[in-house]
N, C-alpha and C positions, 0 to 999 in steps of 0.2 A: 549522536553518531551511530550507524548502523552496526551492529554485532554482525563479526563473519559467521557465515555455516559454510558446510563445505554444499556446493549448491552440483545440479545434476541438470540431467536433459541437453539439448543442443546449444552447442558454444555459441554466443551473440552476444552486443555489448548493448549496456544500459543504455538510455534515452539520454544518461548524462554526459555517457563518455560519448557516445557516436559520431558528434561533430566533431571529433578531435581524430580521428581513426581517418589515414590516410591508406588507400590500397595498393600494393606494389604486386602488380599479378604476375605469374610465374612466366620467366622467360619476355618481360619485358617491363625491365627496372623501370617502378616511380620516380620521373624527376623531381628528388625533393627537395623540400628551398633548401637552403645552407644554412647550419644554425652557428650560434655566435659562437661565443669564448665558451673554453668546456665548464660544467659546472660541477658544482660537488654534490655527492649525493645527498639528498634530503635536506638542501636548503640553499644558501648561496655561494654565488661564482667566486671564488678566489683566483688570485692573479698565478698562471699554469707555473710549478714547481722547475726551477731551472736542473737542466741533466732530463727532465723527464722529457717523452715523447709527446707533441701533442696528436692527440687524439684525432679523426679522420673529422674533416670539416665538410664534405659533401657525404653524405648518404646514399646518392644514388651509385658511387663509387662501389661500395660494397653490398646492397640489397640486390639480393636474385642475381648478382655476377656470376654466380661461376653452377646456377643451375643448367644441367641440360636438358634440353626439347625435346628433342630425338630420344627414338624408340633405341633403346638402350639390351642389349643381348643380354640376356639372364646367365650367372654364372653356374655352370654344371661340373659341381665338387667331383675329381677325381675320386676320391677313397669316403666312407662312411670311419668314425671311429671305430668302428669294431674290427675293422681291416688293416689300423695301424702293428708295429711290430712291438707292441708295448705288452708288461706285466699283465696277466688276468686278472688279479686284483685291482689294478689301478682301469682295465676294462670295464670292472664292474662298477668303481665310483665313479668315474665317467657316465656308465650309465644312470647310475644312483641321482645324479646332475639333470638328467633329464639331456642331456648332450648326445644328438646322434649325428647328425649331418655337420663336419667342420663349414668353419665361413670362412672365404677363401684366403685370408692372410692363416687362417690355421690349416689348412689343406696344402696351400704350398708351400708351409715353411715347416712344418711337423718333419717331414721326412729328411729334411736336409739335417737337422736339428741331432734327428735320431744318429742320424750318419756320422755325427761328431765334427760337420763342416762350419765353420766360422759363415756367420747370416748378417747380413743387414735389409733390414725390414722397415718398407716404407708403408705409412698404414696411420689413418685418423685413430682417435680418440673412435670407441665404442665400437671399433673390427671386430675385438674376439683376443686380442695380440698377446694379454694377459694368459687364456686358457694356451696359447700357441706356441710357448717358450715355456711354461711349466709344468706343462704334460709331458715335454721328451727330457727334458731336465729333470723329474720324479722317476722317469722308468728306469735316467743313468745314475742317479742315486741307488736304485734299486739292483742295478746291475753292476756297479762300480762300488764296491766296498772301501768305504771312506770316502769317497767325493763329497766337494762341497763346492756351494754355488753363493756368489755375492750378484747380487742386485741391487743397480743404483737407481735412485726414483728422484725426482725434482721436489717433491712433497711427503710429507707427514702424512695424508689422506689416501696418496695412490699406494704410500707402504703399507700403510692396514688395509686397501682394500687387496693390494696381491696375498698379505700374509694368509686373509681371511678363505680367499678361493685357494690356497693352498692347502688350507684345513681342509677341505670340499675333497680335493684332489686326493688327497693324502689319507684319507681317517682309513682307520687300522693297519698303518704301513710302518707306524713309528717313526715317520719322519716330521722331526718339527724345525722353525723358523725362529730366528729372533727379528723382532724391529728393533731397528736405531736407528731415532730422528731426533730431530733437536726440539726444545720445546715442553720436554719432558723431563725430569731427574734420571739424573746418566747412569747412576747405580742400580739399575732395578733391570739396565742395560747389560751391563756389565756381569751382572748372576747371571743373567739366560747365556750369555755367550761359554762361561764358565761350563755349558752342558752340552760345549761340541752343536751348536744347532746345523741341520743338512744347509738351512738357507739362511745365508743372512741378509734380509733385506733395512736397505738406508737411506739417506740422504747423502750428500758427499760431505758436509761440513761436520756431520757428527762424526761420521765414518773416520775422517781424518782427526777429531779429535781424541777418539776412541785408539788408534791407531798411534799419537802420540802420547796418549798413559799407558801406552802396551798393553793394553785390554782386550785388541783384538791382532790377531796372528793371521798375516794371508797366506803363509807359508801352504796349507794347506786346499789354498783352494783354485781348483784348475781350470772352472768356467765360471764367467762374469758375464752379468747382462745387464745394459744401458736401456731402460727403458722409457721414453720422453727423455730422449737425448738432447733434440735442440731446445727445449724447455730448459734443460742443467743448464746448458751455455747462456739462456735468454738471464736466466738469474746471476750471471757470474760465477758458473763454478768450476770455472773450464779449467782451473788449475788446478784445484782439488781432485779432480776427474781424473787430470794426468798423471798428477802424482802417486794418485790410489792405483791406476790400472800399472804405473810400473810396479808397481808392489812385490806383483803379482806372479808366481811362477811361471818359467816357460819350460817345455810347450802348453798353451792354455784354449779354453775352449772360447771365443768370444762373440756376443750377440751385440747389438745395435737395432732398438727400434726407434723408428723419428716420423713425425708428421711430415715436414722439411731436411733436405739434407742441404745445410748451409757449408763454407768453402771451410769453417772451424771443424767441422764433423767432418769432412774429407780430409782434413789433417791426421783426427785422431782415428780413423779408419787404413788411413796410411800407414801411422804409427804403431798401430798395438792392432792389427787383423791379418791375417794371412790369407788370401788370394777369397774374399767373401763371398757367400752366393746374395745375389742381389734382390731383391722381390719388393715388387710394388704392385700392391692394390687401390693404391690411391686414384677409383676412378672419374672419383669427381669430388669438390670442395666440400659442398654444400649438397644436402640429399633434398630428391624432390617432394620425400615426405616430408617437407617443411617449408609451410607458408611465412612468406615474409613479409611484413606490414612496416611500415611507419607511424607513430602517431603524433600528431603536431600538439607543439604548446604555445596557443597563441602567445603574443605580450602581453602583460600584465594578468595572464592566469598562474593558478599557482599546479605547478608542476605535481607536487605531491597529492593536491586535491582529485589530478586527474586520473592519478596512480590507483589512487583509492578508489574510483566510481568502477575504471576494471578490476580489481580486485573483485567487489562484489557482485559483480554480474555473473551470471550462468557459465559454464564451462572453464572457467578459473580457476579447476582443480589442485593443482599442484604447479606452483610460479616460482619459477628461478630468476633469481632479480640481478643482475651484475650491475655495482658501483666500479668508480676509479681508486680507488682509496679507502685505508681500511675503518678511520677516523668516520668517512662519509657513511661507508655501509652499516657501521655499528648500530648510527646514529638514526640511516632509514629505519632500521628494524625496530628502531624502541618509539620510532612516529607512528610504525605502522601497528604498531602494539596498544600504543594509546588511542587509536581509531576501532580499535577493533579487531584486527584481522592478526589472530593467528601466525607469528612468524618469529624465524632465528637467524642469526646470522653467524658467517664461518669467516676468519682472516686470521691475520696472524697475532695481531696485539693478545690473540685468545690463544688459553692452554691447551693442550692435546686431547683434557679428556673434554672442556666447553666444547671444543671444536665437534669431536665425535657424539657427545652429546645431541648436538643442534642437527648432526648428520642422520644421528639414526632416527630422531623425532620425523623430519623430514620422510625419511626413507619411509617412514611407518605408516605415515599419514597422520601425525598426530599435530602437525602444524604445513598450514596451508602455503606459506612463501618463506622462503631461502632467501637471505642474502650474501653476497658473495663477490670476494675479489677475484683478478681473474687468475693470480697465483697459489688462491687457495681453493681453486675446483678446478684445475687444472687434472685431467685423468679421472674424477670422478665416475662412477658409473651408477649413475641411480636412473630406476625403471618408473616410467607413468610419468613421466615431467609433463604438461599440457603446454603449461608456457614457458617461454626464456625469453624474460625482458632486458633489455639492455637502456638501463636507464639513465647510465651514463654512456658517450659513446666509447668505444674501444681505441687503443691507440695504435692496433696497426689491422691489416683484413687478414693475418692469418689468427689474431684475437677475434675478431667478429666468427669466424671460422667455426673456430675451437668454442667458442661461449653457445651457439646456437645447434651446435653439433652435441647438444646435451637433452634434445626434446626430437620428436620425428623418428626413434631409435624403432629397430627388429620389427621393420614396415608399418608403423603405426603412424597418423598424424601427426604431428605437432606444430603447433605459432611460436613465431619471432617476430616479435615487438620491439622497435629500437623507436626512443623518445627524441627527437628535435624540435628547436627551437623555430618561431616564424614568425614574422614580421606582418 
């Protein structure tokens, strides 16, 4: 079997894979055949888990749907950072960031933010949304003696990557964060809270059970922000959600960011916001820097052989692989390991530091393919992705969405590979 390297020069596929590489060119979806029963990653079909969602059965249904054709108007940022009404030091790690020009869910909702106006912010995965609620939330820690801010996160991943760009944000301002997510020993929790942190960022399941050993105290804290809102809800945590945001003192400061605002998120926008400013950037699903492809698996070829011929072909840089299940993806990554190539994988059966582990190797370039469910790289933001294969299908298009919406990022290229079946 061929040893991976990480290979260069112009993306193209081997002579092995290429009959299997169907084209879906932009702006006018591949009719592709229909593939059977969904399978499991990295080997065979199991009969689809009752309660679960099955997975999209046509293809053409969600490739290139929701690209746009049309010459598209460039957006022309109101304000540069250096014109917001924030701290100079907090001006200056901004700049330290290399951050000058907001992107525009951060240009239009920084100022509202600043104003102490209750936001809801509609906006993909990879806007900016992170920098865009904790840059004017930093200046009111700064400005507001004792404030404190809770953030709730659907994942373990997306709470250390906000903790992480907060350090960014923050360094020599003396403001620090605690994480609580589950997954982790609660105790090591429970010290850092012990030291007044300005931000606590969570999950809602910990949060509430942190919240039922009296460990944490919201008495204190006057602004909250939901971020991957309808994500909390898609996992079940919408009680959790509610019961943590009454906690909460009034009057309070509250945020909402959502991909989607489903009729559960107008409830709780109903219930716990006071008159919100609205904003949406969401101007299209799918960006045009990202080709989307099909690749067929005949019958009786073996899906994972064909996995493997693109793996080592030229421009395979950096491949994000999404399975349906966590049992499945474990299992690709340790086939793809014994083939050769380079690779980790993140879900939940795995502890917080394996996870972070498999994350930052990834991030570094020290391992060529990720594997991944679609609830644990949910808000990820890793830079130079080349491909996002979907090698199981997704179970619904704002999944195919959100999976493929991880490659093509800050105008660059990227391919989207989704594997079916054919006859």
């Amino acid at each position: 079997m061929p040893q991976h390297r990480f290979n260069k020069g112009p993306s193209r596929f081997s002579s092995k894979a290429r009959p299997y590489f169907a084209k879906a060119t932009k702006g006018s979806p591949h009719a592709a055949p229909r593939p059977t029963k969904p399978w499991r990653s990295g080997g065979g079909r199991p009969a689809q888990k009752r309660g679960t969602p099955a997975p999209f059965s046509d293809v053409s249904k969600f490739i290139n749907r929701a690209v746009i054709t049309e010459v598209v108007e460039v957006y022309s940022p109101e304000h540069q950072f250096k014109d917001f009404a924030i701290d100079a030091r907090l001006k200056n790690n901004i700049a330290l960031k290399g951050y000058i020009i907001p992107t525009p869910i951060q240009d239009k909702t920084i100022p509202h933010i600043l104003r102490g106006e209750d936001v809801v912010g509609v906006a993909n995965t990879g806007t900016g949304k992170t920098a865009a609620f904790l840059v004017p939330l930093i200046n009111k820690i700064i400005t507001e003696q004792g404030s404190r801010v809770l953030v709730m996160v659907p994942t373990r991943e997306l709470a250390l990557q906000i903790a992480d760009e907060l350090k960014g944000f923050a360094k020599g301002l003396g403001i620090y964060s605690a994480v609580c997510v589950g997954g982790a020993n609660i105790n090591p929790q429970i010290s850092e809270l012990r030291r007044t942190p300005a931000f606590v960022i969570g999950t809602p399941g910990r949060l509430k059970d942190l919240l039922e050993r009296r460990a944490l105290n919201l008495g204190d804290f006057r602004t909250a922000v939901l971020d991957e809102a309808d994500r909390m809800l898609d996992m079940g945590f919408i009680n959790d959600m509610r019961k943590i945001l009454a906690l909460l003192p009034a009057p309070r400061h509250t945020l909402f960011f959502s991909a989607t605002l489903s009729k559960e998120i107008e409830k709780l926008i109903g219930e716990f916001m006071h008159a919100p400013t609205r904003i949406s950037v969401k101007t299209r699903e799918t960006s045009a820097t990202i080709d989307q492809d099909v690749v067929r698996v005949p019958r009786g070829s073996d899906k994972l052989d064909i996995l493997h011929d693109l793996l080592i072909a030229p421009g395979f840089d950096k491949v994000l692989i999404f399975g349906r299940t966590k049992h499945g993806v474990e299992r690709l990554s340790k086939n793809l390991v014994a083939r050769g190539i380079k690779a980790e994988s993140i879900h939940g059966n795995k502890t917080q530091g394996k996870r972070q582990r498999a994350l930052d190797l990834f991030k570094k370039d020290h391992v060529q393919v990720l594997c991944a469910t679609d609830v644990a790289a949910r808000g990820l933001d890793i830079g130079g992705v080349s491909h996002v294969i979907n090698y199981d299908l997704p179970n619904t298009h704002d999944d195919y969405v959100h999976r493929i919406g991880r490659t093509g990022r800050a105008g660059k290229q990227g391919k989207a590979l989704t594997f079916i079946d054919t006859h």
